[in-house]
C-alpha positions as CSV (number, residue, x, y, z in Angstrom):
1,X,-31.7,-13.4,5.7
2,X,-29.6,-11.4,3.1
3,X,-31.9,-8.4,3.1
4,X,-29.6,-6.6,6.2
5,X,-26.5,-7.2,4.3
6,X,-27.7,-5.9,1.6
7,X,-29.4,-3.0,3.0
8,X,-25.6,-2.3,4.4
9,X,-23.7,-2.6,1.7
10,X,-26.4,-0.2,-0.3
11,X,-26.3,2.5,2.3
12,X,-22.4,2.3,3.3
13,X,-20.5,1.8,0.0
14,X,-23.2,1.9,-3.1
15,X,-24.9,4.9,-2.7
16,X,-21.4,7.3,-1.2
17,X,-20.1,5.8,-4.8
18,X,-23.2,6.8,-6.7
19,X,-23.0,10.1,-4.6
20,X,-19.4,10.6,-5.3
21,X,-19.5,9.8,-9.1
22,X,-22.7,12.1,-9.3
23,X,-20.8,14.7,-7.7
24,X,-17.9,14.4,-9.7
25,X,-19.8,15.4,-12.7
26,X,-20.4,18.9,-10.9
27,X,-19.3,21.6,-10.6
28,X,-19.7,22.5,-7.2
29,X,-17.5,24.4,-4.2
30,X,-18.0,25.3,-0.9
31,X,-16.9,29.3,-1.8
32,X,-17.9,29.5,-4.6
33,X,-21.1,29.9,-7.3
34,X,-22.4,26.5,-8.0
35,X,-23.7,26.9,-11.2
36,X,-25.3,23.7,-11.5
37,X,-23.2,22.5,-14.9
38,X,-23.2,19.0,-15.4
39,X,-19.9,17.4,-17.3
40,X,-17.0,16.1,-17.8
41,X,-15.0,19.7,-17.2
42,X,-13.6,18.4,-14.4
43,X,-11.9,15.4,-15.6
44,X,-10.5,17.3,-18.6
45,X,-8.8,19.6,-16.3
46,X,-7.2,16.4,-14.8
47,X,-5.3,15.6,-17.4
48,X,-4.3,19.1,-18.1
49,X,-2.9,19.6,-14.8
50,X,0.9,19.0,-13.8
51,X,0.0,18.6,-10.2
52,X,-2.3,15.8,-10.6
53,X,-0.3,14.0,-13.6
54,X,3.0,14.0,-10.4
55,X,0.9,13.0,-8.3
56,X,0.1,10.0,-10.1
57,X,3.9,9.3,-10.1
58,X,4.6,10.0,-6.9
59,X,1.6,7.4,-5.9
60,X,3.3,4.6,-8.3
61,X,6.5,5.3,-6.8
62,X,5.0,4.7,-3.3
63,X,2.6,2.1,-4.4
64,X,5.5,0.2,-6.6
65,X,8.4,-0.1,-4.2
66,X,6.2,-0.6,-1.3
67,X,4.3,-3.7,-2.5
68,X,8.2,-4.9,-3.4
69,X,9.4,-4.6,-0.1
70,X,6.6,-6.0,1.7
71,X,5.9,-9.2,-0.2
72,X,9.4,-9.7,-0.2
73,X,10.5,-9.1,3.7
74,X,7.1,-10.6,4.9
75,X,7.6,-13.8,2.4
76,X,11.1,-13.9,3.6
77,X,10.4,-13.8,7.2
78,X,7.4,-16.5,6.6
79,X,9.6,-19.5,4.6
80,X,11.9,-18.8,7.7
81,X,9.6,-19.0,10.4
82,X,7.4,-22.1,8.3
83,X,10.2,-24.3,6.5
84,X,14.3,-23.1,7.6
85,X,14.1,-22.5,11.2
86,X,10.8,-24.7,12.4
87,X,11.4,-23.8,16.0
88,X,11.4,-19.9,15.8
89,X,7.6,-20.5,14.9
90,X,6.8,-19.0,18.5
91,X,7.8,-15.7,17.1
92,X,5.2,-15.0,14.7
93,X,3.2,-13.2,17.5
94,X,6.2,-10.8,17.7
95,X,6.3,-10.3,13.8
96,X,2.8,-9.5,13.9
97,X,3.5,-6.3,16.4
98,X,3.9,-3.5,13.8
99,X,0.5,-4.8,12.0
100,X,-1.4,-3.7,15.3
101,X,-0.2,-0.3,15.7
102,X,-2.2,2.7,13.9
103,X,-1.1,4.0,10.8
104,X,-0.9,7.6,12.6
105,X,1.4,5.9,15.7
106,X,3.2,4.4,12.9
107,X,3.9,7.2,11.3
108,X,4.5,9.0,14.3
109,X,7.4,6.3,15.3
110,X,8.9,6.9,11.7
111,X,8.6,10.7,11.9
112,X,10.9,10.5,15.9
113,X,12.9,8.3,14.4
114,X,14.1,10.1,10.9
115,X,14.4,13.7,12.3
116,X,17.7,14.6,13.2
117,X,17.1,16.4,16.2
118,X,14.5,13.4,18.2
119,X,16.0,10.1,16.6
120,X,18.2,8.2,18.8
121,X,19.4,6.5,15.4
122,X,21.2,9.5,15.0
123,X,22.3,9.9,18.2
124,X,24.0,6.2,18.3
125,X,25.5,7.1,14.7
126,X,27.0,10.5,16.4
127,X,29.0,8.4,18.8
128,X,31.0,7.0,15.7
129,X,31.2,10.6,13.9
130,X,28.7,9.2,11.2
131,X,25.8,11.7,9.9
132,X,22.8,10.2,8.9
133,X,21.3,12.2,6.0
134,X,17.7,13.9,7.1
135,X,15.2,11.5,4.5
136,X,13.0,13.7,4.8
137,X,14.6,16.7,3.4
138,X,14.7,15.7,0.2
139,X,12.4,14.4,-2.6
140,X,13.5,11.0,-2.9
141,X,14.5,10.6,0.2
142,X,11.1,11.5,1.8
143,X,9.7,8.8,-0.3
144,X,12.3,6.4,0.5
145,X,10.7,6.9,4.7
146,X,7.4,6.8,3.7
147,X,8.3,3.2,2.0
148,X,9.8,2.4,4.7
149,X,7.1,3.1,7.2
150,X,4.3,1.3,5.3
151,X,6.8,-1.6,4.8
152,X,6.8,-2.0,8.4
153,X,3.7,-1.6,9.3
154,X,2.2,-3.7,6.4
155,X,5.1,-6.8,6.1
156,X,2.9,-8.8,9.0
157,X,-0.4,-8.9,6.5
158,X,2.3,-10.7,3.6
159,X,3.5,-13.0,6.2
160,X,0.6,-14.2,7.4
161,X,-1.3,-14.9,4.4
162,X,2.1,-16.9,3.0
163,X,2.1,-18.9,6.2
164,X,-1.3,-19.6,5.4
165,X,-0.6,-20.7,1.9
166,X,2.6,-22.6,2.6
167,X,1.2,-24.6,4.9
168,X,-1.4,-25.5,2.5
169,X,2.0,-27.2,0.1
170,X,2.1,-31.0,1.1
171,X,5.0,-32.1,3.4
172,X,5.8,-34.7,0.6
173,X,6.6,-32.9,-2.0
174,X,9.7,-31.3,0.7
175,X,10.4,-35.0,1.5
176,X,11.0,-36.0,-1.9
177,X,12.8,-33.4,-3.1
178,X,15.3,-34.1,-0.1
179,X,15.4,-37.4,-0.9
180,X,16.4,-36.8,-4.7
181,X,19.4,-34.8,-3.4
182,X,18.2,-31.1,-3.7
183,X,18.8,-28.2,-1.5
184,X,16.5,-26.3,0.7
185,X,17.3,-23.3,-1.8
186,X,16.9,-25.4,-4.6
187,X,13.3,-27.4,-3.1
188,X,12.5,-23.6,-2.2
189,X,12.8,-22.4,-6.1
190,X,11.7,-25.2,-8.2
191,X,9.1,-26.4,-5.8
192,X,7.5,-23.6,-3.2
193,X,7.8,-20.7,-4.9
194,X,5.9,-21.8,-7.9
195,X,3.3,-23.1,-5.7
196,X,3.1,-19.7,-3.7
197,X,2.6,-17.8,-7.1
198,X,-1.2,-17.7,-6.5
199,X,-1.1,-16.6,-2.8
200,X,1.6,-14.1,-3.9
201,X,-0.2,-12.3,-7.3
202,X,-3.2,-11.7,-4.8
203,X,-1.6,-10.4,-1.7
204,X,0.2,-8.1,-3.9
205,X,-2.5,-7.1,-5.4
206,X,-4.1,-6.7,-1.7
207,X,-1.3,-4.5,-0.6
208,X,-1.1,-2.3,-3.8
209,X,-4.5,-1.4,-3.2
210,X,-4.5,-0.5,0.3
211,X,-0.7,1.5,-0.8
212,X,-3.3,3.7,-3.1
213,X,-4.5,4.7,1.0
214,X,-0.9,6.4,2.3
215,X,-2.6,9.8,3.4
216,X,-1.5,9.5,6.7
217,X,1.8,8.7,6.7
218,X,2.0,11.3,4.1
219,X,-0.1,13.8,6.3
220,X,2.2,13.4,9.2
221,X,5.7,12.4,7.9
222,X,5.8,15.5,5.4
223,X,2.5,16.9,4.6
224,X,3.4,16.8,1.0
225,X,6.8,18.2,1.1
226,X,9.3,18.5,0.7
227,X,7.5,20.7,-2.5
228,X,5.4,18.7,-3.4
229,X,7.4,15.8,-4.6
230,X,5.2,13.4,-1.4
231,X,1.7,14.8,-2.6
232,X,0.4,11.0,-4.0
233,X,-3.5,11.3,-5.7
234,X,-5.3,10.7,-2.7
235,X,-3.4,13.5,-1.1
236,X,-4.1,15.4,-3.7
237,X,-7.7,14.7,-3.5
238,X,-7.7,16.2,0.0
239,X,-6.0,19.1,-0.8
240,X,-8.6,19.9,-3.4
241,X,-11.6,18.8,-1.4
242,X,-10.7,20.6,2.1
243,X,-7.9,22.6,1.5
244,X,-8.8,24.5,-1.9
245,X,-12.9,23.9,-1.1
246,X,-13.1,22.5,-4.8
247,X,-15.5,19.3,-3.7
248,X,-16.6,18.5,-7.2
249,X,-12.7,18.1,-8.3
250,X,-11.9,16.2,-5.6
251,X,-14.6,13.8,-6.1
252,X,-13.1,13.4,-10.1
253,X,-9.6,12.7,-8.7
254,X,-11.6,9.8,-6.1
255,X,-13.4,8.8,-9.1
256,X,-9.8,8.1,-11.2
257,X,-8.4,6.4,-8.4
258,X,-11.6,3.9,-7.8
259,X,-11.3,3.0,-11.8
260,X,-7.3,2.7,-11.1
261,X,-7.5,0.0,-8.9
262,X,-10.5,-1.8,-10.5
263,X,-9.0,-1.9,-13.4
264,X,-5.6,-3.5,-11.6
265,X,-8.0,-6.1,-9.8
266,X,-9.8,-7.1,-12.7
267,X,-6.2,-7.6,-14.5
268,X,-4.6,-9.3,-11.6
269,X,-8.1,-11.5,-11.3
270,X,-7.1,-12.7,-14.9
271,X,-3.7,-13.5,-14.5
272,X,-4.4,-15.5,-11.1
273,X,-7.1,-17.2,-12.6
274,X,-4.4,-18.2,-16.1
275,X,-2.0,-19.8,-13.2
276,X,-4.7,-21.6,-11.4
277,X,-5.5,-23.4,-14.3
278,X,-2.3,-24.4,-15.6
């Protein structure tokens, strides 16, 4: 009964990989003469080149502050829905909302709303003489929109998964605390947090990874820009692949990412399974 899922998983995501690492050995383009050299050339030339070495900050930068933001607004929003304000537990369907919408609407929403001329932000702000600097006119600042765009797109998947887990924590641990006199900050610290650390080390590491993945938000917020200071390593990758024709480079630069993020997971793995046993 396993052979179908099996047969998938080979076709779908073991032989693309094979293909991809194969390819990234290569040193093939679609304009150019393929000369059929088999190597490592093309993951030497990563680490010689500026572009790819920014882009790898520009992708922690996203991937860093991101991850913060979300676990901590979606955590926030779930210990209030799940143990300060019981009754606004009808609300989670509303929370919920941005997870549903595309990341290209997303991004689209974000892009109306952070240029000057469409955002009715700026409009309200106009009414009070206040200017609201253009984000994404400038390095940091575009980076700052794109964090906040995946931030409120990706908070609901944090919140639901901590709802989960806190309502896994036994009422009586709550109770007793109460009883012996401590706070609900106090009960929240010494108590729920500690017992969330699990649920939190892996959602992070859930989100991080999928963070790796902000090509279009970055495709339709700035295309890269301003400069190039937006241009993470999977956007990168497609600039090489299907902008520049260089396939084979492309696939090296999909190839560093894949090892990035297993490497992280088997780490995180490790450090889940140390808390788990203590």
């Amino acid at each position: 009964m396993m052979i179908p899922s099996a047969i998938a998983v080979g076709v779908f995501a073991i032989v693309p990989l094979l293909g991809m690492f194969a390819l990234s050995m290569t040193d093939f383009h679609l304009v150019k003469k393929w000369d059929h050299e088999f190597g490592f050339q093309n993951f030497i030339k990563l680490w010689n080149n500026k572009r790819f070495i920014n882009s790898i900050n520009v992708m922690l930068l996203l991937s860093v502050f991101g991850v913060i933001f979300q676990v901590a607004l979606g955590t926030l929003i779930a210990v209030g829905l799940e143990k300060i304000i019981p009754k606004w537990r009808f609300m989670r369907g509303i929370f919920v909302i941005p997870f549903v919408v595309p990341a290209v609407a997303v991004a689209l929403i974000w892009l109306s709303l952070l240029t000057p001329t469409l955002s009715p932000v700026n409009d309200f702000f106009d009414i009070f003489g206040i200017t609201v600097p253009a984000l994404l006119t400038s390095q940091y600042g575009a980076i700052a929109a794109i964090v906040m765009a995946d931030t409120w797109a990706s908070y609901p998947f944090v919140m639901l998964l901590i709802l989960a887990a806190l309502q896994g924590i036994p009422s009586d641990l709550d109770e007793a605390a109460s009883i012996d006199g401590a706070s609900k900050l106090q009960t929240f610290y010494k108590i729920t947090l500690p017992l969330l650390a699990p649920a939190l080390l892996m959602v992070s590491l859930f989100r991080f990874i999928e963070t790796l993945k902000h090509f279009p938000l970055i495709h339709i917020m700035t295309t890269g820009g301003p400069g190039r200071s937006t241009q993470a390593t999977n956007y990168y990758a497609y600039i090489q692949t299907f902008q520049n024709s260089n396939v084979s480079y492309g696939a090296a630069i999909a190839v560093f990412l894949f090892l990035f993020a297993a490497i992280i997971s088997y780490y995180v793995a490790r450090a889940n399974a140390r808390i788990n046993d203590a």
